[in-house]
C-alpha positions as a LaTeX table, in Angstrom:
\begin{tabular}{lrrr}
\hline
Residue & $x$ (\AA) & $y$ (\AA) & $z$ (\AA) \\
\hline
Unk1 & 0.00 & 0.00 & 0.00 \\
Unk2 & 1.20 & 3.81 & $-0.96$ \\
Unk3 & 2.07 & 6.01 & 1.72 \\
Unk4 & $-0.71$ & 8.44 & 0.04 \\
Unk5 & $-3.75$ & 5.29 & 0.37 \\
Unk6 & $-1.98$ & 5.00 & 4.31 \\
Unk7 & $-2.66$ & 9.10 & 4.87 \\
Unk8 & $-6.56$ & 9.06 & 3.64 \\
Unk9 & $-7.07$ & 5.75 & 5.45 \\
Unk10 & $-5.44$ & 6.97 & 8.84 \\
Unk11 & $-8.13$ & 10.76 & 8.04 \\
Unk12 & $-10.83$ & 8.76 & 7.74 \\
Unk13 & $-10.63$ & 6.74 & 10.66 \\
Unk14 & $-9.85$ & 10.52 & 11.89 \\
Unk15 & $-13.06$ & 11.86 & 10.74 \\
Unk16 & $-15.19$ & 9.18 & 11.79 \\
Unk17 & $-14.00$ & 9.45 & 15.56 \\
Unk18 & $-14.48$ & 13.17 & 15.50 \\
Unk19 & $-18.51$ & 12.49 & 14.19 \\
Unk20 & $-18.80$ & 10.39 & 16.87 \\
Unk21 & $-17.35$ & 12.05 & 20.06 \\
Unk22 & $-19.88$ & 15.41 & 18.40 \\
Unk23 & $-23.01$ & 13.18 & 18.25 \\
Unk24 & $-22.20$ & 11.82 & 21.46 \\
Unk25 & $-21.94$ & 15.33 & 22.92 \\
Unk26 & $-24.92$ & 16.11 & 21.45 \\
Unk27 & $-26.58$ & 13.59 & 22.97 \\
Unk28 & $-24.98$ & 14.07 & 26.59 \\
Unk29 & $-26.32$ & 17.80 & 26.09 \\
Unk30 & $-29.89$ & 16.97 & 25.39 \\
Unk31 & $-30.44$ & 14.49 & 27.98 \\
Unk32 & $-28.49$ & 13.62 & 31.00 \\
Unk33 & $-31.20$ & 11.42 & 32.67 \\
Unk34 & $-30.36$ & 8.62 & 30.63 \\
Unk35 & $-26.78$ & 8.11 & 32.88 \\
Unk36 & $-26.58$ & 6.57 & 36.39 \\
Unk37 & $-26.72$ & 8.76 & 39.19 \\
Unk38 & $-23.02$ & 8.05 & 39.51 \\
Unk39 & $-21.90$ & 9.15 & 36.08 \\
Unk40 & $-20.06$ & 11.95 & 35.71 \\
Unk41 & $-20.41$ & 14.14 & 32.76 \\
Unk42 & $-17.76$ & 15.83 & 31.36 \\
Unk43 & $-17.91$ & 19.60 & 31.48 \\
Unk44 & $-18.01$ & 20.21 & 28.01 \\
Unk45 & $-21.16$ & 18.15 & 28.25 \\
Unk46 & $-22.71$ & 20.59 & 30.30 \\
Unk47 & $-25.60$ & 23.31 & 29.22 \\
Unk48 & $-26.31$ & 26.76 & 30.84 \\
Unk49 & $-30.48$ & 27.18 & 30.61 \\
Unk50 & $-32.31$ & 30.61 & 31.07 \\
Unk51 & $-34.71$ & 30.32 & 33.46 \\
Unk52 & $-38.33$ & 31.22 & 31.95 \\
Unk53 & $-39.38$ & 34.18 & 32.98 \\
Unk54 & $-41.73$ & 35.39 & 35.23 \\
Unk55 & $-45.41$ & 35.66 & 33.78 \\
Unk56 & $-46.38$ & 39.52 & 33.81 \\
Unk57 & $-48.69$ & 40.55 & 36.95 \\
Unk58 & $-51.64$ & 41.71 & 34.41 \\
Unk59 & $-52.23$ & 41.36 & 30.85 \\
Unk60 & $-51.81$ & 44.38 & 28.80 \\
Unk61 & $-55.30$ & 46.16 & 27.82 \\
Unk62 & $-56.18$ & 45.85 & 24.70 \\
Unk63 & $-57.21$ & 49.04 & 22.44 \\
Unk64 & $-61.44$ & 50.13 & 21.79 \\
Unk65 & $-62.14$ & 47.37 & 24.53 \\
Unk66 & $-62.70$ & 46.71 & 27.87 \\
Unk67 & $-60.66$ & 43.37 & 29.21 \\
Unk68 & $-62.07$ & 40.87 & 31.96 \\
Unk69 & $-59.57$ & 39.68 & 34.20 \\
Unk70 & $-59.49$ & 37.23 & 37.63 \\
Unk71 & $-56.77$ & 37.05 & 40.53 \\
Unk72 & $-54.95$ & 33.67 & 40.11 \\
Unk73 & $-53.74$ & 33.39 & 43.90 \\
Unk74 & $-50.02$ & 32.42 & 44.53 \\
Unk75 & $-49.57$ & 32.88 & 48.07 \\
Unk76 & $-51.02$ & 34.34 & 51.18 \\
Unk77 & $-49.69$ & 36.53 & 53.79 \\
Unk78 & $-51.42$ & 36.90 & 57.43 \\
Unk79 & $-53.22$ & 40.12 & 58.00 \\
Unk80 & $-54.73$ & 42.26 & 61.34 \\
Unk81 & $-57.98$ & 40.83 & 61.17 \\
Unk82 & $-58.90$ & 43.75 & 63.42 \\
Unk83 & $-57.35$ & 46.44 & 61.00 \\
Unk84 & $-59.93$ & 48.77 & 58.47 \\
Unk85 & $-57.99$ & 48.66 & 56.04 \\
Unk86 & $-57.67$ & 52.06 & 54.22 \\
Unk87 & $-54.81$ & 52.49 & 52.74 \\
Unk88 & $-51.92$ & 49.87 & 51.32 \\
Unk89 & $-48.08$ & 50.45 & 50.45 \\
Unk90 & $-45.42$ & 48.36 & 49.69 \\
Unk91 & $-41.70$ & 48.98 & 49.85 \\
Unk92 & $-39.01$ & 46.17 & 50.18 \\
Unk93 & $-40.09$ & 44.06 & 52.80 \\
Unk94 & $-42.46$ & 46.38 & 54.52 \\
Unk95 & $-46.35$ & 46.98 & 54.17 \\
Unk96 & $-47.18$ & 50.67 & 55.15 \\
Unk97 & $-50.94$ & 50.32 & 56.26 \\
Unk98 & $-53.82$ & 53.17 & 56.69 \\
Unk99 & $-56.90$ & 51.77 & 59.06 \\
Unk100 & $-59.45$ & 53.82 & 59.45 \\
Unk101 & $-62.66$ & 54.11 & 61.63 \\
Unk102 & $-62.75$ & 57.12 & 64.52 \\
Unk103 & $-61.25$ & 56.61 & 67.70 \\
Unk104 & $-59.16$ & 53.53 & 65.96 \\
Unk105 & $-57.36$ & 55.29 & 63.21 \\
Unk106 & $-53.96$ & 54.43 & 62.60 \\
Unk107 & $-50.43$ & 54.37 & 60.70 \\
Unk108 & $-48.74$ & 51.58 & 60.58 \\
Unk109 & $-45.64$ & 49.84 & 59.04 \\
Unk110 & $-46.23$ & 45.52 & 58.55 \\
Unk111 & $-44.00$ & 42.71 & 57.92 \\
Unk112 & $-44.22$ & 41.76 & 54.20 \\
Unk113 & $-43.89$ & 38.12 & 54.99 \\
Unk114 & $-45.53$ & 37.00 & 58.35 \\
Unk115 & $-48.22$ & 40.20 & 58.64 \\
Unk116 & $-46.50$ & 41.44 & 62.28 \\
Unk117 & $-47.31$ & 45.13 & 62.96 \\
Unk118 & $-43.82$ & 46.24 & 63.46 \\
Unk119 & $-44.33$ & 49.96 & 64.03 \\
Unk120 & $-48.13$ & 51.93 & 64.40 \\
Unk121 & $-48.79$ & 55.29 & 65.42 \\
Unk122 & $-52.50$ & 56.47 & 66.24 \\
Unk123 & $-54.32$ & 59.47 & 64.40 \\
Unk124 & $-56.22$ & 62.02 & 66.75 \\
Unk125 & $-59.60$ & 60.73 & 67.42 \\
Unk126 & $-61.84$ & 62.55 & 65.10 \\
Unk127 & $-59.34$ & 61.61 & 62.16 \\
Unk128 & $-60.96$ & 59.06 & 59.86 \\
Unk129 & $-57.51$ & 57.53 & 58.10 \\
Unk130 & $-58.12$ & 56.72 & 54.16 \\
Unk131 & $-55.54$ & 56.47 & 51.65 \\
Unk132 & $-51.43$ & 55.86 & 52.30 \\
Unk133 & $-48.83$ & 57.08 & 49.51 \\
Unk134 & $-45.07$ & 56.78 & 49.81 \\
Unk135 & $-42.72$ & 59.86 & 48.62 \\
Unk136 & $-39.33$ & 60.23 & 48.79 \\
Unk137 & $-39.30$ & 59.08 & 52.63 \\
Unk138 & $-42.49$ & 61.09 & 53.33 \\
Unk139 & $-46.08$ & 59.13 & 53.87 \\
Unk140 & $-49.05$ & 61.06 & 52.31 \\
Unk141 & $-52.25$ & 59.85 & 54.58 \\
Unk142 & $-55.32$ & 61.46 & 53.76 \\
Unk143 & $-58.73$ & 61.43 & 55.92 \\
Unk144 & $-62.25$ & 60.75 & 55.02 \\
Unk145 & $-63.76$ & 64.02 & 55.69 \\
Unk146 & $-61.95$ & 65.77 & 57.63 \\
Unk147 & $-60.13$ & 67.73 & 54.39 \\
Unk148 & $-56.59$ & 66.95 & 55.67 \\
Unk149 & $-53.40$ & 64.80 & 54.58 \\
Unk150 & $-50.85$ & 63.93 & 57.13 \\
Unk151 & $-47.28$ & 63.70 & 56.04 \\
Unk152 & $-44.95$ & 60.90 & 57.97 \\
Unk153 & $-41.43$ & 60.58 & 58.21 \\
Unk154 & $-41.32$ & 57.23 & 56.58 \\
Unk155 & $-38.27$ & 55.90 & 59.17 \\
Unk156 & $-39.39$ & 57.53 & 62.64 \\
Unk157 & $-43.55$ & 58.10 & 62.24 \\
Unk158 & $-42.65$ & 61.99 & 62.94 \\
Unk159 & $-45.23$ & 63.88 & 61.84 \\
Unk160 & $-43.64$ & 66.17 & 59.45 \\
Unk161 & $-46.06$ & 68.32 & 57.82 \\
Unk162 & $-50.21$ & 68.83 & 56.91 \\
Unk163 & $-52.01$ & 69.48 & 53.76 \\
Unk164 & $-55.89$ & 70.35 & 52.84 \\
Unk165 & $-57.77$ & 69.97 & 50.54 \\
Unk166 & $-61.25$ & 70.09 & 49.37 \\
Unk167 & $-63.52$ & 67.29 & 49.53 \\
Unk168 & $-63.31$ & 64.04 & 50.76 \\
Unk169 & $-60.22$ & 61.98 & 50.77 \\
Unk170 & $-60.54$ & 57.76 & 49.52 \\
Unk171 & $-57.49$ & 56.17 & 47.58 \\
Unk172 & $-54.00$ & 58.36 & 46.87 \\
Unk173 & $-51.56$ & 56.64 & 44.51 \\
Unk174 & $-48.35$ & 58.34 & 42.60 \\
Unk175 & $-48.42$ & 58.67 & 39.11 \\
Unk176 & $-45.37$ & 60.10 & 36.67 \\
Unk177 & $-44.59$ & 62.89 & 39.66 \\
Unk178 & $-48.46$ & 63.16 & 40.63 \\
Unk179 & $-50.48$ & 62.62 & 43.41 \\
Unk180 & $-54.00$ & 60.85 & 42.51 \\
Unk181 & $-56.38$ & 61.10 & 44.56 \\
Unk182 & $-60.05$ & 59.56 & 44.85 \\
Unk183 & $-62.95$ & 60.89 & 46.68 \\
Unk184 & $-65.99$ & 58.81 & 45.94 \\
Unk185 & $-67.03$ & 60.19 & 42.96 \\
Unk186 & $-66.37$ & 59.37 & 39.09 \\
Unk187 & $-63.04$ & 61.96 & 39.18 \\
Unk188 & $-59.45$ & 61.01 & 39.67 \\
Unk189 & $-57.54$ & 64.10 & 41.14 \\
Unk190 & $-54.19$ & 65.26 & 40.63 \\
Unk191 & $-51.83$ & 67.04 & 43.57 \\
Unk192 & $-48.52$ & 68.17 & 42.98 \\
Unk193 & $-46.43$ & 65.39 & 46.25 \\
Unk194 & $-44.72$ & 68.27 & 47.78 \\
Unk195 & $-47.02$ & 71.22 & 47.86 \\
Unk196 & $-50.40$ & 69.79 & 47.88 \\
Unk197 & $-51.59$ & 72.13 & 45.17 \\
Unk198 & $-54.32$ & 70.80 & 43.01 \\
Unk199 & $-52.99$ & 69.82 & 39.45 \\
Unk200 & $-56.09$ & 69.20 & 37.78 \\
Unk201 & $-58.93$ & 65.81 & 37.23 \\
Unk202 & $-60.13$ & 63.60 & 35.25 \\
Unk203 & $-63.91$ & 62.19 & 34.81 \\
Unk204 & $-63.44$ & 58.06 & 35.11 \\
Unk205 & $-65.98$ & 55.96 & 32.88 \\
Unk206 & $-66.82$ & 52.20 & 31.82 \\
Unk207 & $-67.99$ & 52.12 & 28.62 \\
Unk208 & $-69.27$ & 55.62 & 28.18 \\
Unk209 & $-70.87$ & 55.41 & 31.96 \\
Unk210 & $-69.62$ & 57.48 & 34.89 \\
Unk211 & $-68.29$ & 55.59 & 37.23 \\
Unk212 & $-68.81$ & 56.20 & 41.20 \\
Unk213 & $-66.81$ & 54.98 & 44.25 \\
Unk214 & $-63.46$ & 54.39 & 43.07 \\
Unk215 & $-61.78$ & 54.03 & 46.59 \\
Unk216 & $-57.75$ & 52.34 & 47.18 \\
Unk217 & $-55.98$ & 52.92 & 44.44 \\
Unk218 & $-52.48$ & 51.53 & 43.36 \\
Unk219 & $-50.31$ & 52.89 & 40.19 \\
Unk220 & $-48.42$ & 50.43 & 38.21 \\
Unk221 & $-46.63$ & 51.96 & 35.21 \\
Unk222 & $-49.45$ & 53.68 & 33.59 \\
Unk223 & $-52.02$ & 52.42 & 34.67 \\
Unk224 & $-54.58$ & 53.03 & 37.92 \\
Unk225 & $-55.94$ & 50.35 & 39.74 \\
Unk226 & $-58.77$ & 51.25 & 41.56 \\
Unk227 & $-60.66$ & 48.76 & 43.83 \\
Unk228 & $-64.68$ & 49.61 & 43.94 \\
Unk229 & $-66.21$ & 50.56 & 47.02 \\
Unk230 & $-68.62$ & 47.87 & 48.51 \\
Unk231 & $-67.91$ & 45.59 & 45.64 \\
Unk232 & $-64.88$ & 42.78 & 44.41 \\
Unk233 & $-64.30$ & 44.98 & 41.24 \\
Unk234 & $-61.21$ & 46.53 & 40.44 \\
Unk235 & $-61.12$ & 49.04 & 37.30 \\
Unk236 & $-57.99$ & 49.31 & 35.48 \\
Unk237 & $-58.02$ & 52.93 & 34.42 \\
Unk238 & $-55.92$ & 54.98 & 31.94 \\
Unk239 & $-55.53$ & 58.58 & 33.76 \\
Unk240 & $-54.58$ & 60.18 & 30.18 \\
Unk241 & $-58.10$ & 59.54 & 28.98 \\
Unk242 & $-60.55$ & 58.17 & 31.95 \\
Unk243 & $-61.45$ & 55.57 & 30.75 \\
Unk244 & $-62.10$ & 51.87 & 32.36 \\
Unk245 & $-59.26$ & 49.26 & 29.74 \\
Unk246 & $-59.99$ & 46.74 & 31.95 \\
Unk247 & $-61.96$ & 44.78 & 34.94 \\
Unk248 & $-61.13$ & 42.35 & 37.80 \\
Unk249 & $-63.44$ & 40.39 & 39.72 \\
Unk250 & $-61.86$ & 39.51 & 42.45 \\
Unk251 & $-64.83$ & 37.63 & 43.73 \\
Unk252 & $-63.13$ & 34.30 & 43.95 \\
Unk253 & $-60.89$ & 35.58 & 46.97 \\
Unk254 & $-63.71$ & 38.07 & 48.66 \\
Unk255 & $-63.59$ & 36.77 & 52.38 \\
Unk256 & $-67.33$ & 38.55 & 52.98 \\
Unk257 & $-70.33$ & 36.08 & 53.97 \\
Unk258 & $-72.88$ & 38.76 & 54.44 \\
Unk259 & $-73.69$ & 41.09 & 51.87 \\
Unk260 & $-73.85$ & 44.22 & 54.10 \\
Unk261 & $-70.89$ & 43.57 & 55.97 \\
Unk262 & $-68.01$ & 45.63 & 56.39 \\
Unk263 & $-65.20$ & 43.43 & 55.72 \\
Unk264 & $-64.96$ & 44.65 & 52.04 \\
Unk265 & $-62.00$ & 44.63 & 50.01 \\
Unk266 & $-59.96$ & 47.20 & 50.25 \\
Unk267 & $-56.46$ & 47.09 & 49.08 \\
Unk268 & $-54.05$ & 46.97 & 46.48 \\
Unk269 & $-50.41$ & 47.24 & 46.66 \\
Unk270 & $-48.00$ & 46.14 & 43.95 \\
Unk271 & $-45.05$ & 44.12 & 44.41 \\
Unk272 & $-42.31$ & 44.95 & 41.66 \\
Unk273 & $-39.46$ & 42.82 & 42.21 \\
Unk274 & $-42.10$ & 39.71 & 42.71 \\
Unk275 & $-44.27$ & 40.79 & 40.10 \\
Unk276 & $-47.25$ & 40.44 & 42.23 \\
Unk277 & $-50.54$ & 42.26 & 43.46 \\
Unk278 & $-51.10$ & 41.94 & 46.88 \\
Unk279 & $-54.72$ & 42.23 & 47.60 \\
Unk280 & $-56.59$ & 42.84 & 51.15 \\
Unk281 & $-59.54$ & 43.87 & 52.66 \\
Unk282 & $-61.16$ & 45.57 & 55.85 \\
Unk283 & $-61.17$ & 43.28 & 58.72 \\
Unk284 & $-59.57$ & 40.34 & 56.55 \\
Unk285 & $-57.30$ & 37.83 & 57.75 \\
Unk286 & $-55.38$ & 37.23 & 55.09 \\
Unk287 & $-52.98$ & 39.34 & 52.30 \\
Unk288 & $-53.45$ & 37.82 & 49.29 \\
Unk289 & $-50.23$ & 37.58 & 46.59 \\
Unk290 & $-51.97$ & 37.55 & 42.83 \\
Unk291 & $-51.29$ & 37.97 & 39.53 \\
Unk292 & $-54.09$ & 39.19 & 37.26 \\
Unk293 & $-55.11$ & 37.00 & 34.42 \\
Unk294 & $-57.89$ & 36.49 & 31.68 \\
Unk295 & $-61.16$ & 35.58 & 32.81 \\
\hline
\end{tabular}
């Protein structure tokens, strides 16, 4: 035999092993369950996966329509069962809570994971608390009719500062360097977060109907969530225009037996880094962590 025919016979065999270690690597890649638990593989055997990401907390609303949505429950938290819930914050691990009711108001900062009032503070006695907003260190807490929001040193409970206002005061979210407020009606206000000073409304409506007793409310991006007074609804509002994108009926996790009762819910708070709604109510026992899905 030529020394040439010895060269392509000694590639071939060459080639041949070189297909077969790659298939075999391949194949190691793919699936690794085939081997015993005590195999080994080698390292260059070994895949890095992306993990699938998180499913976002809501859908997006779709244009010209009004969405239906439901809370799919993924975990609970314990809650004051004795607390009126008003108002509901988040930041990091802490839940900043408004209860209301006179003589029982309060301000209150809550463990995120087991529900233990770590810090409350009461309001004066004829102080009805309502809606909480965090800025920049400061708590914005309104009251129900007594036409006055109490600012809080977020770190001490200080009382730092007052504001008025006309009307009544329900739900207070921020929005793009705004204060909204709700008062009962069909409007969404808008107060500048340091001065107070009115920045204009907006009229609220559900398919070309006014809408009435839009109470908590929570901003997420730009978007307000605003639970319904008395009811499991919670409208999904665009402040630019008013108008209702989408609904959630929270009935599935409403904790009230008796139609009239109290214990109606009444709080939204927005978890970013989790990518979950937490959603409460007065007098409820339990938080509950949600994402919003199609009904």
């Amino acid at each position: 035999m030529s020394r040439t025919v010895l060269h392509l016979a000694a590639l071939a065999v060459l080639v041949a092993a070189c297909g077969g270690e790659a298939e075999g690597a391949d194949i190691a890649t793919t699936s690794t369950a085939r081997l015993p638990p005590e195999t080994t593989v080698p390292p260059r055997a070994v895949t890095t996966t992306t993990a699938a990401p998180e499913p976002p907390p809501h859908p997006q609303p779709a244009a010209g329509q009004v969405d239906r949505w439901v809370p799919e429950v993924v975990g609970t938290i314990e809650h004051d069962a004795t607390a009126f819930t008003q108002g509901f914050v988040l930041e990091g691990d802490v839940i900043y809570e408004s209860t209301g009711l006179y003589g029982e108001s309060t301000l209150r900062a809550v463990d995120r994971e087991t529900g233990e009032v770590l810090r409350s503070v009461p309001l004066e006695a004829d102080f009805f608390g309502e809606g909480l907003e965090l800025v920049d260190g400061r708590l914005v807490q309104l009251t129900w009719l007594e036409q006055t929001a109490i600012v809080w040193d977020e770190a001490t409970f200080a009382e730092l500062d007052r504001f008025s206002y006309d009307g009544e005061g329900w739900g207070l979210c921020l929005l793009d360097e705004r204060l909204v407020l709700s008062d009962g009606t069909s409007n969404l206000r808008f107060f500048d977060p340091d001065s107070f000073e009115p920045l204009g409304e907006i009229a609220v409506s559900l398919e070309g109907r006014a809408v009435v007793d839009l109470n908590e409310l929570e901003c997420v991006g730009d978007l307000v969530f605003a639970n319904v007074w008395r009811t499991t609804d919670i409208y999904v509002i665009d402040p630019a225009t008013g108008e209702v994108t989408a609904v959630v009926d929270a009935s599935s996790i409403d904790e009230v037996d008796d139609p009239g009762d109290r214990a109606v819910l009444n709080g939204i708070a927005f978890d970013e880094d989790a990518g979950v709604f937490l959603l409460t109510g007065k007098l409820w026992p339990t938080v509950y962590e949600v994402r919003f899905v199609a009904g």
